[in-house]
C-alpha positions in Angstrom: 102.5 119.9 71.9 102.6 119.9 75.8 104.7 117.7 77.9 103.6 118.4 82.0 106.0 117.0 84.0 104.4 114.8 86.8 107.4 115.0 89.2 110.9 114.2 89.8 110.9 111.0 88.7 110.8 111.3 85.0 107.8 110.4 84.1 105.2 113.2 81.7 101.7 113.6 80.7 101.9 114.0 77.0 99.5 113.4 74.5 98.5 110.2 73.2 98.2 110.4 69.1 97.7 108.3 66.2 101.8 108.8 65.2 102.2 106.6 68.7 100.6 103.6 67.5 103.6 101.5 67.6 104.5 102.9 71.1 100.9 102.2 72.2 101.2 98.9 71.1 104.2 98.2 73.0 102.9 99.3 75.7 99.8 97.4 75.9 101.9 94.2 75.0 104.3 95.0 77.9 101.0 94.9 80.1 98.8 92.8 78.0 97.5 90.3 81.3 98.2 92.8 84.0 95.7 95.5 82.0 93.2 93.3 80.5 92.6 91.7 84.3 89.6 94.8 84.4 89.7 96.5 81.1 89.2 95.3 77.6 92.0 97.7 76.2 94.0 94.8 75.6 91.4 92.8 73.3 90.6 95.9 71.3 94.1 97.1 70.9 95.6 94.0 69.2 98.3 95.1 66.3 99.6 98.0 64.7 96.5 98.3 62.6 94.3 98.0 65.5 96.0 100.5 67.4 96.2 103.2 65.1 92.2 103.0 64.9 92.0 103.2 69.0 94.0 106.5 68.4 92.4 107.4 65.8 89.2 107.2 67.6 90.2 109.0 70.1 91.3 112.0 67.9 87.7 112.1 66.4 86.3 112.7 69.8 89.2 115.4 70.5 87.8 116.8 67.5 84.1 116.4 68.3 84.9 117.3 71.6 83.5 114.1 73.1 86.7 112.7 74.6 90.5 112.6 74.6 93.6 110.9 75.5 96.7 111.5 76.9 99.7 109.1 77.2 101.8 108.9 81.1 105.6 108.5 80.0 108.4 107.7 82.3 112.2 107.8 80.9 111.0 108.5 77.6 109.0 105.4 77.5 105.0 104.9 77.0 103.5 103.3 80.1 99.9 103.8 80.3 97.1 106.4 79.6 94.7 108.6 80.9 91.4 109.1 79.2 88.3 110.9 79.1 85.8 108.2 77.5 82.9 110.4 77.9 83.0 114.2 77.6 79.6 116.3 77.7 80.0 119.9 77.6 76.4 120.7 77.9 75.6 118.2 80.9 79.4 119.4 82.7 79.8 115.4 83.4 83.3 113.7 81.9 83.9 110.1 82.8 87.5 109.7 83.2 90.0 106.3 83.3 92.9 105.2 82.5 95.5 101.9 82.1 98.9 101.0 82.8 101.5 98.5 82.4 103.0 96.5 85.4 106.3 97.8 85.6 104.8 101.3 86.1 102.2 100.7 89.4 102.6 101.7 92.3 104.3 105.0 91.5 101.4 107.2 91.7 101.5 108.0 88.0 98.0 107.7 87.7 96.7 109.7 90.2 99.1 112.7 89.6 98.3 112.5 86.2 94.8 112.6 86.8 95.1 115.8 89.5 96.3 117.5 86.5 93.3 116.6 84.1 90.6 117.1 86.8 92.5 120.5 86.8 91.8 121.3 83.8 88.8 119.5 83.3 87.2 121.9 86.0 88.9 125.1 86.2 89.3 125.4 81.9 86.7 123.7 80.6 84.1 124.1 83.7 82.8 120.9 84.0 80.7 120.4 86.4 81.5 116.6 87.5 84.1 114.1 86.7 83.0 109.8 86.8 85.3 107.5 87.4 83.5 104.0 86.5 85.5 101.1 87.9 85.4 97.4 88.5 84.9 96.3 92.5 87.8 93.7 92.3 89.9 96.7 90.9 91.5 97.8 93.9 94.7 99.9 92.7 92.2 102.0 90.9 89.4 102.3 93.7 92.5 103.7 95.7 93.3 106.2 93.0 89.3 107.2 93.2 90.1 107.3 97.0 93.3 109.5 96.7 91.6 111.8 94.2 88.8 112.7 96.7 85.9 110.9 95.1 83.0 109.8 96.4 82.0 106.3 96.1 78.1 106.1 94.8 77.1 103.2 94.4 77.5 99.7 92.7 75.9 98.5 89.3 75.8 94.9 90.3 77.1 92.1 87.2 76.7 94.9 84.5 79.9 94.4 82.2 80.6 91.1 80.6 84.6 91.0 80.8 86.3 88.0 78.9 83.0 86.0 79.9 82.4 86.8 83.4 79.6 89.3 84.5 81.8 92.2 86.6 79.8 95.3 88.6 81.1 98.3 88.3 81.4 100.9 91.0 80.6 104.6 90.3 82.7 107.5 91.6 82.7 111.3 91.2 83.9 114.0 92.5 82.1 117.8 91.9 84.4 121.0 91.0 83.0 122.4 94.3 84.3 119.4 96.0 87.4 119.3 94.3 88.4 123.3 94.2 87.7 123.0 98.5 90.2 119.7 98.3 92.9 121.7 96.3 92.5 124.8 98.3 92.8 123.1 101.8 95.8 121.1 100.2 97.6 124.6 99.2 97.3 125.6 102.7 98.5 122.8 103.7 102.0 123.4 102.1 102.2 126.3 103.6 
């Protein structure tokens, strides 16, 4: 299977499969608090059992072509995940996302990891848009929206019950127009 490097410092996009259930599950324990502050990962994903059915969920939709997942590794060790929860072919829109454990922010994982999926998401498989769908008191990840060039369109006010509290969600894309001018004025840029 692939393993892209996502820099010097270790750390690989890899994918995420139903044989890492026990490394997914120490990964979410790892980050249990820190994750479940905006996502309900952590309250799905709950023992071995429960984790190989996440997985395994997610390797239905790789098969359907609905969705997939791929695990961010640093050192060898699981730390978080990238995701597209929704994949339409026929529509070109993917809603992408993602988690990770404490000891792993601030890195940039996440947002290198994701340059590499829009990538692909656009230039191989030719969607047409990518979502990012995001809580508005999640600000690591509405910088991550930021750094990936997305545009911020609006704000579904109280619409996800998270661990008994009504959260909005704010909606961001980015369109492979968009994104191809982005990476092509960043290539110059190196130069």
């Amino acid at each position: 299977m692939y393993a892209i490097s996502l820099g010097d410092d270790g750390a690989e996009l890899r994918p995420l499969e139903v044989w890492h259930a026990e490394e997914l599950l120490a990964d979410i324990d790892r980050g249990r608090e820190f994750i479940g502050r905006h996502i309900g990962l952590p309250d799905v994903v709950t023992d071995l059992e429960s984790a190989r059915a996440f997985l395994a969920s997610y390797a239905e939709k790789r098969g359907a072509d609905t969705g997939s997942l791929h695990g961010m590794w640093l050192d060898g060790k699981l730390v978080g995940g990238l995701l597209f929860r929704v994949w339409d072919t026929p529509s070109g829109v993917c809603e992408a996302g993602c988690w990770l454990e404490p000891a792993a922010a601030g890195r940039g994982l996440v947002t290198r990891g994701m340059r590499v999926l829009f990538d692909w998401a656009f230039e191989e498989r030719g969607m047409h848009r990518v979502e990012w769908h995001v809580s508005s008191v999640n600000e690591p990840s509405i910088k991550v929206a930021r750094r990936l060039g997305m545009t911020r369109e609006g704000l579904l006010r109280e619409n996800y019950p998270h661990r008994g509290v009504r959260t909005s969600t704010e909606i961001w894309s980015v369109l492979a127009p968009e994104w191809r001018e982005a990476r092509a004025r960043g290539a110059r840029g190196d130069h």
